[in-house]
VOVO-448993 format. One record per residue: x, y, z of N, C-alpha, C in turn. Coordinates in nm, 3 decimals. Layout:
BEGIN
X  Y  Z  X  Y  Z  X  Y  Z .
...
END
This chain:
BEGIN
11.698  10.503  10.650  11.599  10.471  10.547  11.469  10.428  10.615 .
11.358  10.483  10.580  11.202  10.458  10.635  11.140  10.357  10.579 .
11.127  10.219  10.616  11.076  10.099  10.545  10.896  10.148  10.539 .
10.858  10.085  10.463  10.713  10.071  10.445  10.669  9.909  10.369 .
10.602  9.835  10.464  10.572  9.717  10.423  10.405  9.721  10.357 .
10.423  9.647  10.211  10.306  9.697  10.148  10.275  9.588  10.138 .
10.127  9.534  10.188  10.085  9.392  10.223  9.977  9.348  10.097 .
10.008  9.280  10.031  9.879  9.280  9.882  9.833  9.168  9.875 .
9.758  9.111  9.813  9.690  8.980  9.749  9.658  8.960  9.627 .
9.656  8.854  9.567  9.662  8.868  9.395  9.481  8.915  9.363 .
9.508  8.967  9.284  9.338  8.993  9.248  9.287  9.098  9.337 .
9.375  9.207  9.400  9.311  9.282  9.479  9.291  9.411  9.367 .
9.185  9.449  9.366  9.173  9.629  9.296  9.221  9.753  9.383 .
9.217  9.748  9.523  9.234  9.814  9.601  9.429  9.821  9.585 .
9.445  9.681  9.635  9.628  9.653  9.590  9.663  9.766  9.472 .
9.627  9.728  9.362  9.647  9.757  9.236  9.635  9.945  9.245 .
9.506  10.011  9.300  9.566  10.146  9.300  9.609  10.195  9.374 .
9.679  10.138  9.503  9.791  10.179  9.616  9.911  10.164  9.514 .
9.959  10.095  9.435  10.077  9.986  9.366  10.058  10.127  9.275 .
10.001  10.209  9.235  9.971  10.343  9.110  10.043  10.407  9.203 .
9.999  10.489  9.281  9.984  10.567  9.369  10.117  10.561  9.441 .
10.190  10.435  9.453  10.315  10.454  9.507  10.422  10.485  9.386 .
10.420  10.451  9.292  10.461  10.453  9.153  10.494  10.594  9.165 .
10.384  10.650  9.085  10.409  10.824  9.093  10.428  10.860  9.200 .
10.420  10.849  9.336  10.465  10.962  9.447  10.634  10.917  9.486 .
10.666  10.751  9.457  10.799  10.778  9.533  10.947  10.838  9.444 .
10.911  10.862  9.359  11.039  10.944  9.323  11.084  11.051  9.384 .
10.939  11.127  9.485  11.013  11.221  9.558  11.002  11.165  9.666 .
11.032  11.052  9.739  11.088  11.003  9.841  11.202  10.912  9.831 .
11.336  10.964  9.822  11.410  10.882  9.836  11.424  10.848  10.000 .
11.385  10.880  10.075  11.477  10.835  10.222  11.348  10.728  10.241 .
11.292  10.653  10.157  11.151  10.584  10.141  11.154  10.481  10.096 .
11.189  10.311  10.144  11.166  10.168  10.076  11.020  10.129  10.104 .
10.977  10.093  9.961  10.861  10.018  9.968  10.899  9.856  9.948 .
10.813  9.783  10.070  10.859  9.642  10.024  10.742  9.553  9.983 .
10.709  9.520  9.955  10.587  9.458  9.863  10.535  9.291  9.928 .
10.482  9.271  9.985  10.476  9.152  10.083  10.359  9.081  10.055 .
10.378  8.955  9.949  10.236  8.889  9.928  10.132  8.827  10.097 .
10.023  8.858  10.104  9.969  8.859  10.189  9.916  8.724  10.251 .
9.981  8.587  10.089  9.981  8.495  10.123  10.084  8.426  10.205 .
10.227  8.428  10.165  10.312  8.404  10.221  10.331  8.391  10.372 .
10.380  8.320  10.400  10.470  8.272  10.549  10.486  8.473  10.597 .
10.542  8.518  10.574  10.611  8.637  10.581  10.511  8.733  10.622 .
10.417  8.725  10.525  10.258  8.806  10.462  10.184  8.734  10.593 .
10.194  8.623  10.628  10.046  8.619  10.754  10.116  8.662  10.881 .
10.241  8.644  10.892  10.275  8.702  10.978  10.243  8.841  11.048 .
10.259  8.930  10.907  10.248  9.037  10.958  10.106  9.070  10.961 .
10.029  8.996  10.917  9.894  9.046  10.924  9.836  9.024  11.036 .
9.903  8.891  11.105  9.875  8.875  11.217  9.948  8.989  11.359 .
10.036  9.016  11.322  10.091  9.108  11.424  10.011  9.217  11.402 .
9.963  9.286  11.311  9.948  9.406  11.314  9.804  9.412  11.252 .
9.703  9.264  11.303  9.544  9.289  11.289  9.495  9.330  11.187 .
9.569  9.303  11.049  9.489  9.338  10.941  9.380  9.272  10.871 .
9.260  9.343  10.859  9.170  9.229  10.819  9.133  9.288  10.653 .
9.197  9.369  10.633  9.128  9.420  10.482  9.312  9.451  10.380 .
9.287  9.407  10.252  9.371  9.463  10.178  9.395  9.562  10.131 .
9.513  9.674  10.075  9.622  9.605  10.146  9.586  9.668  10.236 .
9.735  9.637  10.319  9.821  9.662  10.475  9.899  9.722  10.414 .
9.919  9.869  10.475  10.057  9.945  10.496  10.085  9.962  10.656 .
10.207  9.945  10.665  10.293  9.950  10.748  10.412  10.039  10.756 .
10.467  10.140  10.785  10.532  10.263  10.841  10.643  10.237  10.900 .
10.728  10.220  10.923  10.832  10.198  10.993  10.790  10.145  11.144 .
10.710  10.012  11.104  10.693  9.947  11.261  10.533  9.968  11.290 .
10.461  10.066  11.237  10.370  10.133  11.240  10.195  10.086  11.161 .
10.106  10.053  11.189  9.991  10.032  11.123  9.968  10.175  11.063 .
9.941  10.205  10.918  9.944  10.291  10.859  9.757  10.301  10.826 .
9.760  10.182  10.743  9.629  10.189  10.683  9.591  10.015  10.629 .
9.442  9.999  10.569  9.398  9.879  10.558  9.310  9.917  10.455 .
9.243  9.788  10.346  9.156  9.833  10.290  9.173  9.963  10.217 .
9.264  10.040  10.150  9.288  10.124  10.018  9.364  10.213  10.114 .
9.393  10.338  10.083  9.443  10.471  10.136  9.425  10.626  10.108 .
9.446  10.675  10.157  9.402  10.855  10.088  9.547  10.819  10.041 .
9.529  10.918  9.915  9.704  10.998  9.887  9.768  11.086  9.972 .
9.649  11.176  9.943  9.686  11.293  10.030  9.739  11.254  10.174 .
9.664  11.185  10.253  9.718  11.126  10.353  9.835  11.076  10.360 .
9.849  10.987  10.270  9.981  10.864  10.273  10.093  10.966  10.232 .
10.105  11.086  10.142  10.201  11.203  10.097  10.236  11.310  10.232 .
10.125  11.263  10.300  10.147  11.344  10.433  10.239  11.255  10.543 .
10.182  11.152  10.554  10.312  11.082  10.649  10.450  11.047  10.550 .
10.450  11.052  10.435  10.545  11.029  10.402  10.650  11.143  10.427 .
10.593  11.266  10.411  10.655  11.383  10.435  10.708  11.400  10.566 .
10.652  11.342  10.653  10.693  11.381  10.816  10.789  11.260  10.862 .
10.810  11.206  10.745  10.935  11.104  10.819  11.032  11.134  10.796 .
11.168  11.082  10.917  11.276  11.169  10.899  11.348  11.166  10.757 .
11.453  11.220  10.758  11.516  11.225  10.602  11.619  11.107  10.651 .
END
């Protein structure tokens, strides 16, 4: 299973249409967990700190800095596709 850690903050707009955008695309990813990680939390600075995020959200890839500050679809449908099954 391919984790993806989705790093948000309350009141983000950017959050809010990644949070769309994963909605409709993951039904065709099952080999695909999204985990949803308030960006306040113990948990949430952690990883922001490991992995230098300075803009909302943070996606994270299986271990991986994905993106910061919003995302393409097209993009994010593209790595989703190239991960293993």
């Amino acid at each position: 299973m391919n984790e993806v850690k989705f790093l948000t903050m309350v009141g983000c707009h950017n959050c809010e249409a990644v949070k769309k955008i994963f909605d409709e695309i993951l039904p065709d990813f099952s080999n695909v967990k999204v985990e949803e990680v308030d960006m306040a939390t113990p948990e949430g600075q952690k990883l922001v700190q490991e992995y230098s995020i300075m803009a909302s959200p943070g996606i994270v890839i299986n271990g991986e800095l994905f993106s910061t500050g919003g995302v393409d679809r097209d993009k994010l449908i593209e790595k989703l596709k190239s991960l293993p099954a």
